[in-house]
Every structure is written in structure tokens, then in C-alpha cells.
N, C-alpha and C positions, 0 to 999 in steps of 0.2 A: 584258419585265420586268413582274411585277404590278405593276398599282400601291397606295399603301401609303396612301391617305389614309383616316380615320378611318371606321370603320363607322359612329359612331353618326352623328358630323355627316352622312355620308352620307343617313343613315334620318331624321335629326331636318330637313334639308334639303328632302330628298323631301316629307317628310309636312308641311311648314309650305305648299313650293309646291302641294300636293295644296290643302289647306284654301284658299290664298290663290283657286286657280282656281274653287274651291266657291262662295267667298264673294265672290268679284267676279262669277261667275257669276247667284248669286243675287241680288246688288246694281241687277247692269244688267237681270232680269229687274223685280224691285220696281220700277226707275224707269221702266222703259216699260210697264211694266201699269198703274201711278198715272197717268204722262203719259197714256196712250191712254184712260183715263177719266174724268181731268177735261177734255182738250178734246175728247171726247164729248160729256159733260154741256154744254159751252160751244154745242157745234153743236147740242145740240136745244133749247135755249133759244134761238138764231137760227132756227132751223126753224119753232118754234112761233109765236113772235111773227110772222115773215114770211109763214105761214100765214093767220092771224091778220088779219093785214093785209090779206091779198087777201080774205077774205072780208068784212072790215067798209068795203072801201073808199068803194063808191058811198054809203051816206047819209051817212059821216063826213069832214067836212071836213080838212083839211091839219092844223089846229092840232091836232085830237081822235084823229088818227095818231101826232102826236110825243110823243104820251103812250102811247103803246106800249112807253114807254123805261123802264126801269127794270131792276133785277137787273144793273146792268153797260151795258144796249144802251144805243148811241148812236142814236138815229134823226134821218133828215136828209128832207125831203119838200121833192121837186124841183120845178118845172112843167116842160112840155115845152121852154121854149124855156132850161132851166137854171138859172133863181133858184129861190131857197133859200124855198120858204114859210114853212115850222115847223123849227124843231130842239130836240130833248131831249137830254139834259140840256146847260143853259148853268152853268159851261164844259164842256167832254165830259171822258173820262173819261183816266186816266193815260196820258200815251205807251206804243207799246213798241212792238217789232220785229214784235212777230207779233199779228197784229188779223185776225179774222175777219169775212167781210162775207157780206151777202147783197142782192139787189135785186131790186123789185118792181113792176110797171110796172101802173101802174092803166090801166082802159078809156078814161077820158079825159086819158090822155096823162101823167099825172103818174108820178115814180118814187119812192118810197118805198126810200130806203138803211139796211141795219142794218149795226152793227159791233159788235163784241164783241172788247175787247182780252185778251189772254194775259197780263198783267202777274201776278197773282196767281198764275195760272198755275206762271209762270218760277220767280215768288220762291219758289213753296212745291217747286218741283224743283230749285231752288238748295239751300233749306233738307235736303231730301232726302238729295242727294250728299253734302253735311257730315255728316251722324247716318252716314252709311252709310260713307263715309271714314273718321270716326270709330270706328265700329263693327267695320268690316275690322281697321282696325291693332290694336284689343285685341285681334279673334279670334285675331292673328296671333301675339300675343303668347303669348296664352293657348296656345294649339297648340304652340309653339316649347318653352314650360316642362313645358305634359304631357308632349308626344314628347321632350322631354332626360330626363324621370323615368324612362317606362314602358321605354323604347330602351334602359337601363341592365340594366331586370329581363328585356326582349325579347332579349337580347344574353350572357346569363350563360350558355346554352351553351358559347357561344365561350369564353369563360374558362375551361369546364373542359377544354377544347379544349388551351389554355395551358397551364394546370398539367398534366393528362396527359402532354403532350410533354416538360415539366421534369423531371417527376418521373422520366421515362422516359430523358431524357438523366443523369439522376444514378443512373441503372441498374439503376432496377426494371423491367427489361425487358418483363415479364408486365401490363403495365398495358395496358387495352383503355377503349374509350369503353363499348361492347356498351347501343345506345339501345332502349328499348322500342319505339317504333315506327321502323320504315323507310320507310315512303310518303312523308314530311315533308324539307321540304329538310334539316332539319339530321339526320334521322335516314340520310338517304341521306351527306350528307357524314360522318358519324360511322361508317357503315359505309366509306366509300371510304377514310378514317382508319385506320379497323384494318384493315382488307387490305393498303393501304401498307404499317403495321408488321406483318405477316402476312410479306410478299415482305421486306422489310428484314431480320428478324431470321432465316428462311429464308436469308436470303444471306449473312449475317454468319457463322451455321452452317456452309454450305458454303463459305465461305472459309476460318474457321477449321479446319475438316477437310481442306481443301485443304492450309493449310499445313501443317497435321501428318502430311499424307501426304508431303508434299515433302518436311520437315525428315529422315522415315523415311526416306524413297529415297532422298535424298544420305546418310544414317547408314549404309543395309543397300549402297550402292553405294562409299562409302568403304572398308570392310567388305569386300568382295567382292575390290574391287582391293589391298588392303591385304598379303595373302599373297604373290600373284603377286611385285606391287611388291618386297617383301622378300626371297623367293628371289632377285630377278635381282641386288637390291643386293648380300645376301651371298654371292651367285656370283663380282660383278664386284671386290668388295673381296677375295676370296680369289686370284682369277686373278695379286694381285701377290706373295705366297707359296710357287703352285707353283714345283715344282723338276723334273717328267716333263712328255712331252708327251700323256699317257694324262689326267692329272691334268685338263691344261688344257684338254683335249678335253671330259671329263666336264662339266668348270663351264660349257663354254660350250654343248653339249646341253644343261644344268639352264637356262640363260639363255634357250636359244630354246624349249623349253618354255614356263618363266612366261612372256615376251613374248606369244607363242600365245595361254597361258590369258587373260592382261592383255586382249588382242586380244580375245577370245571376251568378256569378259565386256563390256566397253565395247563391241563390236557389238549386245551383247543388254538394255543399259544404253540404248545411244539408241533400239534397233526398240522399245522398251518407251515410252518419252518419246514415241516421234513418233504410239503408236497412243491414247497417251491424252492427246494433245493434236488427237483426232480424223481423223487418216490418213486419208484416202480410200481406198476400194481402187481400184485402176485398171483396170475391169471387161472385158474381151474375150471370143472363144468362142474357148473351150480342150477337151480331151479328159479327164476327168476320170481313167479308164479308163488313159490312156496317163501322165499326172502320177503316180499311183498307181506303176503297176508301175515306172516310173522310179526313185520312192524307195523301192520293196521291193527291187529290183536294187540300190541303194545298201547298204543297210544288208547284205543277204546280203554283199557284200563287205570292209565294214567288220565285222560282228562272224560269221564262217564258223563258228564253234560253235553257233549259232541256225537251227532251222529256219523257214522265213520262208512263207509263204502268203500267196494272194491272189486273193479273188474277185470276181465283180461280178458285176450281174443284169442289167446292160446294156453290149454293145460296139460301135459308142464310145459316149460319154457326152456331149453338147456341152451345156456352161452358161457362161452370161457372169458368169466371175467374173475375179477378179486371179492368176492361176498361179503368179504368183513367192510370194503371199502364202498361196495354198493349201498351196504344195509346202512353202514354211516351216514353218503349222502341222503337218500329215501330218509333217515331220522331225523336229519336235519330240519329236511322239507316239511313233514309231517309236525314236530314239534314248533315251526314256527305257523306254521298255518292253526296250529291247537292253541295258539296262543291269539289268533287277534279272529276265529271262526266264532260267529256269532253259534250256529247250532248243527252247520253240518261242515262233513269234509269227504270230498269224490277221491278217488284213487280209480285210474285205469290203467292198464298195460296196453299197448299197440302197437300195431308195425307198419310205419311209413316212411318210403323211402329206403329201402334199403335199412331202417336203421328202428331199433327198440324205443317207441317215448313211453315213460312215465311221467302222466301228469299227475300233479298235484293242485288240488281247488279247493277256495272255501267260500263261504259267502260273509267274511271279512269285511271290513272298509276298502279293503285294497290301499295299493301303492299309490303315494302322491304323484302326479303328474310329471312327468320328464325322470322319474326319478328310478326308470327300472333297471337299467345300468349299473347307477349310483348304488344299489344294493348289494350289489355284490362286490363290492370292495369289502376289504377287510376294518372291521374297528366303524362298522357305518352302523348305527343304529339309529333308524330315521322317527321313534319314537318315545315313549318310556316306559315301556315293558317288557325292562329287564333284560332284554336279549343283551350276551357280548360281542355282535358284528360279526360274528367268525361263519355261523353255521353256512350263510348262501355260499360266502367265498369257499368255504372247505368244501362245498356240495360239488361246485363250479370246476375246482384243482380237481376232484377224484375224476371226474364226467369226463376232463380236456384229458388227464392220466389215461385213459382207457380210448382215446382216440375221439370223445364223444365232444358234449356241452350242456349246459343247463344254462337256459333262458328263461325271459316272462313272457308268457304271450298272454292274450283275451281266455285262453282256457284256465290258465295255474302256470305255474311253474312247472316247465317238463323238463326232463332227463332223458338227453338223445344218447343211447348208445348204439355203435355199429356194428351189425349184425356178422357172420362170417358168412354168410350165402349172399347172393346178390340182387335178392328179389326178398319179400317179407316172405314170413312162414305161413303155412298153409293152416285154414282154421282148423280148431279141434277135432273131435267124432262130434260134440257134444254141442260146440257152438260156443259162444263165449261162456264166460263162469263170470259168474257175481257173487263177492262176499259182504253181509253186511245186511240191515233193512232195507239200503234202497236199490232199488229194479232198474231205476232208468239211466242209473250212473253220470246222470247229467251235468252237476255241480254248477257250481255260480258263478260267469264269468268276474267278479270282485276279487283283486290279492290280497294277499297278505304283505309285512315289511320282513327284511331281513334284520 
């Protein structure tokens, strides 16, 4: 969970303990460069005098030593066996903790002691720490009241940060920060700002498109089943009126009929659901070659007034695809081209581009004009024969599933899939193969509708 405390106390916090470590910093540097130079100046006034000393010692007597005293020094002149000769100044100078000494032993045995107390010292680095104590807590003051001003004006990004998002949430959606510079922290979070709502309102888009594809496909899928549905009802309410058993027979053919179509349409209603809720295909090595001529053998016996063909530039054909999902689209294709082919329909296998087409052709009316696109939506039936709009789109979902596509071109309807070598396959021993009465495998550039 972020956490939520205040930006500016943050910043006004930061920037007071920043100054605070400045100024104590500073502080303890001032009191030890004063300390370390006034009891400097203390030691070379013992240095001097004691110097002093040793030089004047032999002609001057005891007394005329302890006048060596002054500026502070205590001087004390010893004999050797320990009493006290001379001492300057009577009485000596203030107590204190810290008293500096020095000692001087003259040639005939006498010692000359100096001391120099720290008293002034202390007090005036007593007096120090006060000014300086004193001094910190205004700075601190004063720092706390600038950084709560400037932090205000330092911080007004963010505000507009705030209202953007408001104004945004009361849905003006088109509202961006868009900063002059982006190297800057706030120019980088004001860019990661509007990308967020970049991807948000992109999603929102796409959901809403989502549901109005959905709301569509339950409308075009109610629709679809709506007919069936109704035949079988007014089938099965009529079966209580017959009076032959011809009658009864008829209505219950009409019933298993729409059931059937009901059937068809709700199997092509969920293969639709499940490939665009991303189906995997379930990839194996299969014969492409031998799937083909399977569903060209199919359809010859389902519609025998169509002449049917089929070639290929290689036999066999091994690719790792899903067969159950191939053979679906090729049935699709087939089955709507057996529906508007006047007398024939071409099938080839080929390989261009890197990639497997199976076209499909008939010599059909073909597709109305502008309209080859348009086929492949789902729920499009651009005529009235019957078809439920599903078969191109289901063809399209398995092809794009498999990395490929199916298009209209001038030949048919082809099925690109992508091959796993990167060059097409090498022809046969034999040369292409043809199934079928015709030779030339030409077909009619004319489509079909979906």
C-alpha cells in the first residue's frame, strides 16, 4: 500500500533536517577552530615565557624570574630540594579544570613552573555554544517557514496532476498532462500519467467494443436459432390436429429437419465462441494431400451435379498442424462454394512464399462488389441460400489460429498456412497430382458468398 503522508511535510521535513545537519555542522566546525586557537595562542605564551626563562636564568635571581608572570601565567620557582622561592602573581589566577603547564629546570638545580589557566577560555566557548544554539534554532525556524512557502509553489504540479484526474473522472476523457520537458522527474511521471490513460481509455474502447460485439452475437445468434426454433414448435403444435398418418409423418420430417438445422447452427454458434475466446489449435504431423482429397471425396458425394477437382504440387504433404481444424475450414470453403457453383469446383494445394495456399474456386456468380471483406464477418449472409454467416468467419479464426489467413482473391478463396522451412517444398518424384476429371485444375476466377 503507498503510503499517504503529506508531500509537503515530507519535503518541508527533509529540507529543515538538511539545514539543521548544515548548521550543526557548521556550528561544531566554528567551536573547534576558536577552541583550537585560543588554546594555541595560551601555549605560545607558555612557550615563550618558558623559553625565556631558560635563557635569562643564570644572572637573574629567583625573585626576578617570578616576574616573568603576567598575561595570565602563574610562575612558581622551586629550589632543588622543593621550597617555593618566588611566586607571581599572589594570589594566582582563577581556578579551572584545564590549566596548562610548562617546567624548566635551571643549571643549578632550581625549577621554574608556569601555568596558564583555560578559564576565559571555557567561558568564552561556553558563551560560543549559546549564540550558536541560539542561532541554529532561528535558522531552523526560518528554513521550516521558507520550505512550508516555496514547497507550496515546488508542489503545484502535482495539483495539476489532481484536477486532470477530476476533470477526467467527470469525463472529459481527452485530457492529457503533455509536459514540456521529459528528463525531469515530474516531466517523466506526467509522461507515465498519460500512457496510464493512453492503456485505460484503449481498454475501455476495447471493452466497450467487446460488449457490442457480444450484445451482436447473442442478437444475430438468437436470430439464427429463432426460425429452426419455430418450425419445430409449429410442427409439434400441429401433430395434435392431424387426422393421416402421411400428415404425421410430414410434420415429424419438418421437426427433424429444424432440430438438425437448430443443431448446425448452435454447433457453429459455440466453434465460433471458442475460437475467439482463443482456441488453441492442437498441432500434430498430418498429410495435407491426403485431408484435402478426403473433403473433395466428401462434397463429390454430397452435391453429384458439381464437378469437383483437385490438385497439389506435392505428395504427401506433412505439416504440424490441427487436422480436425484444417479439414473444418477446407469444409467450410467447399460447402459454400457447392452451394452457389454452377457445375464445377477447382481445389489446388501450393506453395508460395514460404507458406501452404489452398485455393478454393467455382464458377459461381461470385461475390457482389466491395463486398469480400464484408463475408467474413460473422452472422453475414449476403444472400438467400440458406447459409448461417458462420462457415467463412470459422474458416478465417482456424487459418489466423495457425499463424496463417484466408482471403478472396481473383482465384477463390485461399487458405494461407505457414510452412516450418523457409522456402516452399520441393516438387514431388512425380510432379503434381490431380484428383478428379479435370486436368488443368484451372477453375473460374467467379466466387462464391459466405
Amino acid at each position: 500500500m503507498m503510503p499517504s503522508v503529506s508531500i509537503r511535510a515530507r519535503v518541508v521535513a527533509t529540507g529543515v533536517a538538511v539545514v539543521a545537519v548544515v548548521l550543526v555542522g557548521l556550528d561544531v566546525f566554528v567551536y573547534l577552530s576558536l577552541r583550537d586557537r585560543l588554546v594555541g595562542s595560551l601555549e605560545h605564551i607558555l612557550d615563550s615565557r618558558a623559553e625565556l626563562a631558560e635563557r635569562l636564568a643564570p644572572p637573574l635571581s629567583a625573585p626576578d624570574l617570578a616576574r616573568l608572570a603576567g598575561s595570565g601565567v602563574h610562575v612558581v620557582v622551586r629550589s632543588a630540594d622543593g621550597r617555593i622561592l618566588a611566586e607571581e602573581p599572589k594570589p594566582p589566577v582563577p581556578p579551572s579544570d584545564h590549566v596548562l603547564t610548562r617546567r624548566v629546570t635551571l643549571p643549578d638545580g632550581e625549577v621554574v613552573g608556569l601555568s596558564l589557566s583555560q578559564y576565559g577560555v571555557d567561558q568564552t566557548l561556553q558563551r560560543l555554544v549559546i549564540w550558536e544554539a541560539a542561532g541554529t534554532g532561528v535558522g531552523l525556524v526560518v528554513a521550516a517557514l521558507l520550505l512550508a512557502r516555496t514547497s507550496r509553489i515546488a508542489l503545484r504540479p502535482l495539483g495539476q496532476v489532481v484536477e486532470t484526474a477530476r476533470r477526467i473522472r467527470a469525463g472529459r476523457t481527452g485530457e492529457r498532462l503533455s509536459p514540456r520537458r521529459i528528463d525531469t522527474e515530474l516531466g517523466r511521471m506526467a509522461v507515465a500519467f498519460d500512457e496510464m490513460l493512453d492503456a485505460l481509455e484503449a481498454a475501455l474502447d476495447e471493452a466497450r467494443s467487446s460488449e457490442d460485439e457480444t450484445r451482436r452475437f447473442l442478437a444475430e445468434a438468437a436470430h439464427q436459432l429463432r426460425t429452426p426454433i419455430t418450425g419445430i414448435q409449429a410442427s409439434v403444435e400441429s401433430l395434435a390436429y392431424t387426422r393421416t398418418r402421411e400428415e404425421r409423418e410430414q410434420l415429424l420430417a419438418n421437426v427433424g429437419r429444424e432440430a438438425s438445422r437448430a443443431g448446425r447452427r448452435v454447433a457453429g454458434l459455440l466453434r465460433m465462441a471458442r475460437l475467439d475466446h482463443g482456441d488453441r489449435p492442437a498441432r500434430r504431423s498430418c498429410d495435407l494431400v491426403s485431408l484435402c482429397r478426403t473433403e473433395v471425396e466428401r462434397v463429390r458425394l454430397l452435391a453429384p451435379r458439381v464437378e469437383v477437382s483437385f490438385r497439389a504440387s506435392l505428395d504427401p504433404w506433412p505439416m504440424e498442424v490441427d487436422a480436425d481444424a484444417i479439414r473444418e475450414a477446407l469444409g467450410n470453403l467447399l460447402d459454400n462454394a457447392s452451394r452457389y457453383a454452377a457445375s464445377r469446383i477447382d481445389v489446388s494445394l501450393e506453395a508460395k512464399s514460404g507458406a501452404a495456399e489452398l485455393v478454393v474456386a467455382d464458377d459461381g456468380p461470385g461475390l457482389p462488389q466491395g463486398a469480400a471483406e464484408r463475408a467474413f464477418e460473422p452472422f453475414v449472409a449476403l444472400d438467400t441460400h440458406g447459409g448461417s454467416g458462420l462457415g467463412l468467419a470459422i474458416a478465417r479464426a482456424i487459418a489466423r489460429a495457425h499463424g496463417g489467413d484466408v482471403v478472396h482473391e481473383r482465384a477463390g478463396f485461399v487458405i494461407r498456412l505457414p510452412t516450418a522451412t523457409d522456402g516452399p517444398p520441393p516438387p514431388g518424384p512425380d510432379g503434381p497430382v490431380t484428383v478428379g476429371q479435370s486436368e488443368d485444375g484451372a477453375g473460374s476466377k467467379r466466387r462464391s458468398r459466405g
